[in-house]
C-alpha positions in Angstrom: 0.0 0.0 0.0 0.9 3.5 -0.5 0.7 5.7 2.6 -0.1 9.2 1.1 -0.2 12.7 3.4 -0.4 15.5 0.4 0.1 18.6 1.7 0.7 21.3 -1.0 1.9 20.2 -4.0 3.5 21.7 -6.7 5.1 20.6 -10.0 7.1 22.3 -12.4 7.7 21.4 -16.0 9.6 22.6 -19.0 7.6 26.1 -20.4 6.1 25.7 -23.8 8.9 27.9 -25.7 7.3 31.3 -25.2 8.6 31.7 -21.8 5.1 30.8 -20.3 4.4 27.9 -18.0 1.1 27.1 -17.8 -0.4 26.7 -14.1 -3.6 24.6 -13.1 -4.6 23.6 -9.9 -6.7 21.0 -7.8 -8.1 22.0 -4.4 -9.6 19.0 -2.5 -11.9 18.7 0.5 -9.5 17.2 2.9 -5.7 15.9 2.0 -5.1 13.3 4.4 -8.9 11.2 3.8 -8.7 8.0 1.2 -11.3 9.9 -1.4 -8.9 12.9 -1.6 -5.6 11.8 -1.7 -6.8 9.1 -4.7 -8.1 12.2 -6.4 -5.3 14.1 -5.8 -2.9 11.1 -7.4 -5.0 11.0 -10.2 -4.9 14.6 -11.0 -1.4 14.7 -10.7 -1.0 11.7 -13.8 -3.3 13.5 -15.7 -1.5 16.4 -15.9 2.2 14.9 -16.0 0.9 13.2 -19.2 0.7 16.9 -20.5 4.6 18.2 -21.3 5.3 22.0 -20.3 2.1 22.6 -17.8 2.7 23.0 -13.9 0.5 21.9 -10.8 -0.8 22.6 -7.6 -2.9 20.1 -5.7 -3.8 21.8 -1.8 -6.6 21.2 0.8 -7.8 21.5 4.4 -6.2 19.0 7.0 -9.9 18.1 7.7 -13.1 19.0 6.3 -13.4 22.8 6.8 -15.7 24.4 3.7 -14.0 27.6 5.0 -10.2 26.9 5.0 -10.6 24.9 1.6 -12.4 28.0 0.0 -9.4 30.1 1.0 -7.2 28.3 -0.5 -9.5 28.2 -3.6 -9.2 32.0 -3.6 -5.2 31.7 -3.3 -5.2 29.4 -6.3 -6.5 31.2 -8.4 -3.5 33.6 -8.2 -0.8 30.8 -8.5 -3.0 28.7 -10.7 -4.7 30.6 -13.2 -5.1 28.5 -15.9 -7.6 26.1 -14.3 -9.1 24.7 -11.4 -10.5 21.8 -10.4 -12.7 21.6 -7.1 -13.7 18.6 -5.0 -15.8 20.1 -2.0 -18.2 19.2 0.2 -19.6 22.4 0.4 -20.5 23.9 -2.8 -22.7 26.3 -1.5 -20.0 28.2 -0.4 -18.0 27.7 -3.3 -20.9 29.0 -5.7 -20.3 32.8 -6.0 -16.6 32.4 -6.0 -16.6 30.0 -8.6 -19.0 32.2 -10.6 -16.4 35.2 -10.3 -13.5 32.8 -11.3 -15.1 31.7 -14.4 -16.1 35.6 -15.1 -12.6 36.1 -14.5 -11.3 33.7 -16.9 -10.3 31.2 -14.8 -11.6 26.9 -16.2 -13.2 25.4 -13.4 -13.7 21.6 -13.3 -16.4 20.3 -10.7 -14.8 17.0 -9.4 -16.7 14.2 -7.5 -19.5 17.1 -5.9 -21.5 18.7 -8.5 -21.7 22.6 -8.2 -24.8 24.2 -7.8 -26.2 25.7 -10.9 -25.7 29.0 -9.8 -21.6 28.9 -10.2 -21.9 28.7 -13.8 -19.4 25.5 -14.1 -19.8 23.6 -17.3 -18.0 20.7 -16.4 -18.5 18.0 -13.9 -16.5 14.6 -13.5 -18.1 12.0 -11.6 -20.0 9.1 -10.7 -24.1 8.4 -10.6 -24.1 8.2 -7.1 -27.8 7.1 -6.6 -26.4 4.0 -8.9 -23.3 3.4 -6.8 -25.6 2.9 -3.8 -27.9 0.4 -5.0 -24.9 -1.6 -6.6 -23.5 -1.8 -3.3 -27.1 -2.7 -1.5 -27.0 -5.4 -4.9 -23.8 -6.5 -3.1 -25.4 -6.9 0.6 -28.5 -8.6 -0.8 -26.3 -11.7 -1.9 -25.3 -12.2 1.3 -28.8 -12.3 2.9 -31.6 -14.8 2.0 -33.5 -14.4 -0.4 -36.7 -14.1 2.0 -35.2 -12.2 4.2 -36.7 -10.6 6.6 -35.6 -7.7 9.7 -34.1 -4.5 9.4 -30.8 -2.8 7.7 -28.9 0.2 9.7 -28.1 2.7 7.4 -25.6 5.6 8.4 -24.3 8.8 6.9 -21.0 10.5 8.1 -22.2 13.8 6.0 -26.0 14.3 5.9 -26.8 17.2 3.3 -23.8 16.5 0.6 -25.7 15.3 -2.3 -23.1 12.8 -3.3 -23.4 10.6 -0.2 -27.0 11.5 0.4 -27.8 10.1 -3.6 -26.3 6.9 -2.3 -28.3 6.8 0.7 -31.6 7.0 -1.6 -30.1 4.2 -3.8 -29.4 1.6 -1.0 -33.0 2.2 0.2 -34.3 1.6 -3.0 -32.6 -1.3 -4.0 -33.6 -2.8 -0.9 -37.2 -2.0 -1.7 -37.3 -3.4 -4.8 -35.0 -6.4 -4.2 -36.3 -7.6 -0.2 -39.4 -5.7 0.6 -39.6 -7.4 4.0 -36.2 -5.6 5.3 -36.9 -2.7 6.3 -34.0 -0.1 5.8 -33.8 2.1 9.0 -31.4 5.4 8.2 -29.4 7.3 7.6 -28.5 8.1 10.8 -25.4 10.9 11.4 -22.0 8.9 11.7 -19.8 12.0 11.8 -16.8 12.7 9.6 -14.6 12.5 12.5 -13.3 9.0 12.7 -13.6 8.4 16.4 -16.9 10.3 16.6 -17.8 7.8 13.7 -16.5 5.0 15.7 -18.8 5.7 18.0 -21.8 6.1 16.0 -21.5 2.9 14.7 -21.1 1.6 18.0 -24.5 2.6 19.3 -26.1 1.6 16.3 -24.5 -1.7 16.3 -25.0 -1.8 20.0 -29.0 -0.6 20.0 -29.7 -2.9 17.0 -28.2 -6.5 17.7 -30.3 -8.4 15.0 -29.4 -6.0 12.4 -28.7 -7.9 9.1 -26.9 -5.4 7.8 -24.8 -2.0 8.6 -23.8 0.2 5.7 -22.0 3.1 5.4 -22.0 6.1 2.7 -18.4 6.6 3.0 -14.8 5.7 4.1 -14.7 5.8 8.2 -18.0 4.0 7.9 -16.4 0.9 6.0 -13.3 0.4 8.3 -14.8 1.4 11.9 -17.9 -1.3 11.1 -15.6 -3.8 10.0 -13.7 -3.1 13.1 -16.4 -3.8 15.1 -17.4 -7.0 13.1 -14.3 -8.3 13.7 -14.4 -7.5 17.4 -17.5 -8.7 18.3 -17.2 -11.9 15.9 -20.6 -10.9 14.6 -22.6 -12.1 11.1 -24.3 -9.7 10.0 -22.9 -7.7 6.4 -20.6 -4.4 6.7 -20.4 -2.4 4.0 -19.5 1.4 3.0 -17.5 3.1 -0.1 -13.9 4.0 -0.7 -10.6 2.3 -0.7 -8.8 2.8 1.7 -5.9 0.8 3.0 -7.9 -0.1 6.4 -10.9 -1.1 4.2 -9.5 -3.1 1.7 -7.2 -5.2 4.3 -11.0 -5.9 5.8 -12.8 -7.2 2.8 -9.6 -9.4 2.6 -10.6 -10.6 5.9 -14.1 -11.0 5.2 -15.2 -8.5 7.0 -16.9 -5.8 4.8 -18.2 -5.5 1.5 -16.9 -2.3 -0.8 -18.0 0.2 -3.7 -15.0 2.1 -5.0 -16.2 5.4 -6.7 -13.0 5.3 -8.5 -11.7 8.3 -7.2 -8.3 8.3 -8.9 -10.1 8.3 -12.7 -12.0 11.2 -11.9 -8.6 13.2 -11.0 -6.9 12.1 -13.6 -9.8 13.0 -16.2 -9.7 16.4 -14.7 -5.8 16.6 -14.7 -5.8 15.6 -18.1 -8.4 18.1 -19.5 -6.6 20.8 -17.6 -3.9 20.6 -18.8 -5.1 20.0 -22.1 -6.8 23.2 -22.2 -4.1 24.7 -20.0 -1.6 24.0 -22.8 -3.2 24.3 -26.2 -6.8 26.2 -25.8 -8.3 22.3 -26.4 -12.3 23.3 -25.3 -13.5 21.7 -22.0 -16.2 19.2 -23.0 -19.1 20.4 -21.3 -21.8 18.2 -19.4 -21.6 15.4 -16.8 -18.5 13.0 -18.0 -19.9 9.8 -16.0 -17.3 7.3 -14.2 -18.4 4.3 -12.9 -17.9 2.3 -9.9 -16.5 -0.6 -8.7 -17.4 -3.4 -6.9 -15.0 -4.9 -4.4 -15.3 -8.4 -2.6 -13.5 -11.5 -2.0 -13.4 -12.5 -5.1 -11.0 -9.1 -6.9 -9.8 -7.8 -3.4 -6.4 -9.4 -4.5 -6.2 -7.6 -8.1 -7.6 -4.2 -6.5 -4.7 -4.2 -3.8 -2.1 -5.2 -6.6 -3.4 -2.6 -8.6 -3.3 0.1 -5.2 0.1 -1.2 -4.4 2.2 1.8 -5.9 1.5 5.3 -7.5 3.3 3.5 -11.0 0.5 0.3 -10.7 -2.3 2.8 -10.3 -1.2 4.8 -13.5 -1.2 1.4 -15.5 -4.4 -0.1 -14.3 -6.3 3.0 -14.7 -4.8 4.0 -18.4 -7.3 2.7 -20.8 -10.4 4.0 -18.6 -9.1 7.0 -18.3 -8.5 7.3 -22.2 -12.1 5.2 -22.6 -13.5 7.9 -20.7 -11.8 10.9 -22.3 -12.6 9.4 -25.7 -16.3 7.4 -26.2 -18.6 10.0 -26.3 -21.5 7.8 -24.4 -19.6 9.0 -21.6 -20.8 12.6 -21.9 -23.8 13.5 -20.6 -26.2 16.3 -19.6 -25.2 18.6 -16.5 -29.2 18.1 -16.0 -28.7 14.6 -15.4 -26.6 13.9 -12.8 -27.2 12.4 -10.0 
């Protein structure tokens, strides 16, 4: 595994001959989490496969809408040839963005959709509401298929769209796939970890014949397999992300996973960029759509080979990255995403 703690990064390449170095930027929600620092990565390859263009990938230590919109406003001095944004809070990233983009500044949504209001024309990202029910899809295979009793569902963010899509897609899933479980949630996990260790906890604790706790993000997946593990229990774990902690637990049977895939999205947004950044190449505009991944037993082995080192992430993700970039089915409208 690689252990990643990005703090500011920066990049410089050759100029393009006129004395000029291009600068784009990346500012991320939070640059020690999983999600981030994959995105972060990926943005990083995108724009290295670009010759003569120079980066900057910041964020918060934690989640802090605040402190990350700061630094958006101090990027757009150092990096104003295009930005991409990953936040968690894009209503206070709306008007900002809006005066970027009148300024003559590209700006990429990445992961979060903006709100219609900042004017962005790009977003890269996944169908969130789908990623949900292809995890619940996951769960259900585990569970009879008459099942009957309740799921716990928690949220460590309750408001983000992203994680809240998911929510509605695990509930709906369930609905339509085992009527007679009935899907009690999302409850508030917290974004802290030990706060969301504690959650979990009490949910776990105040619901002992549970079928199922899931998870819309990262601290969800390892903390409940934690506590799987601890208590020796059978019922299913499962959350999103990839991180390290997560992945080592699927291993061990202990959770079930739904990578968003975090690393093509940066490196789709890296590569445009920079693109544009470099030779005027147009932004595409709409919703370009990445898909999930699934992560069990059965491919845990080739996702931690493929997680093992920055060089075996760049050559696993290569041809989706250039699949995505390329097949226009990938495109969609800004109106449809979900």
């Amino acid at each position: 595994m690689v252990g990643l703690l990005l703090g500011p990064v920066a990049c410089t390449k050759q100029n393009d001959g006129e004395g000029h170095t291009p600068t784009v930027g990346f500012v991320v929600a939070n640059k020690q989490l999983n999600f981030s620092q994959e995105m972060s990565l990926g943005f990083i390859a995108g724009v290295n496969q670009v010759k003569g263009v120079s980066l900057q990938v910041d964020g918060p230590n934690i989640v802090d809408g605040p402190r990350q919109l700061a630094l958006f406003q101090e990027m757009r001095k150092t990096a104003p040839d295009g930005i991409s944004v990953f936040t968690l809070t894009p209503d206070l990233f709306a008007e900002p963005m809006a005066s970027a983009i009148a300024d003559g500044v590209p700006i990429i949504a990445v992961d979060s959709p903006a709100l219609p209001s900042a004017g962005v024309e790009l977003f890269i990202g996944n169908d969130s509401y789908e990623l949900g029910r292809l995890l619940a899809r996951k769960v259900i295979t585990q569970l009879p298929s008459n099942a009957t009793g309740k799921v716990v569902l928690g949220t460590s963010s309750p408001g983000v769209s992203v994680l809240d899509r998911r929510a509605m897609g695990i509930r709906d899933e369930f609905k339509d796939k085992l009527p007679a479980v009935t899907v009690f949630g999302p409850f508030d996990t917290k974004q802290e970890v030990e706060a969301n260790m504690e959650a979990w906890e009490t949910l776990v604790k105040v619901n002992p014949s549970a079928l199922a706790f899931i998870g819309t993000s990262d601290a969800d997946g390892w903390n409940l397999a934690e506590i799987r593990r601890r208590e020796v229990a059978s019922w299913v774990a499962a959350a999103f992300d990839i991180d390290p902690k997560s992945l080592a637990a699927v291993k061990n049977g202990d959770l079930i996973l739904v990578s968003p895939e975090h690393y093509v999205k940066g490196a789709v947004a890296g590569r445009l960029q920079a693109e544009h950044a470099k030779t005027g190449k147009a932004l595409p505009k709409g919703w370009l759509y990445v898909p999930g991944l699934a992560v069990d037993r059965f491919n845990v082995d080739e996702i931690l080979a493929r997680q093992s080192t920055v060089a075996t992430r760049a050559t696993a993700f290569g041809d989706e990255v250039n699949r995505i970039l390329t097949d226009p089915s990938y495109l969609r409208p800004l109106s449809d995403v979900s």
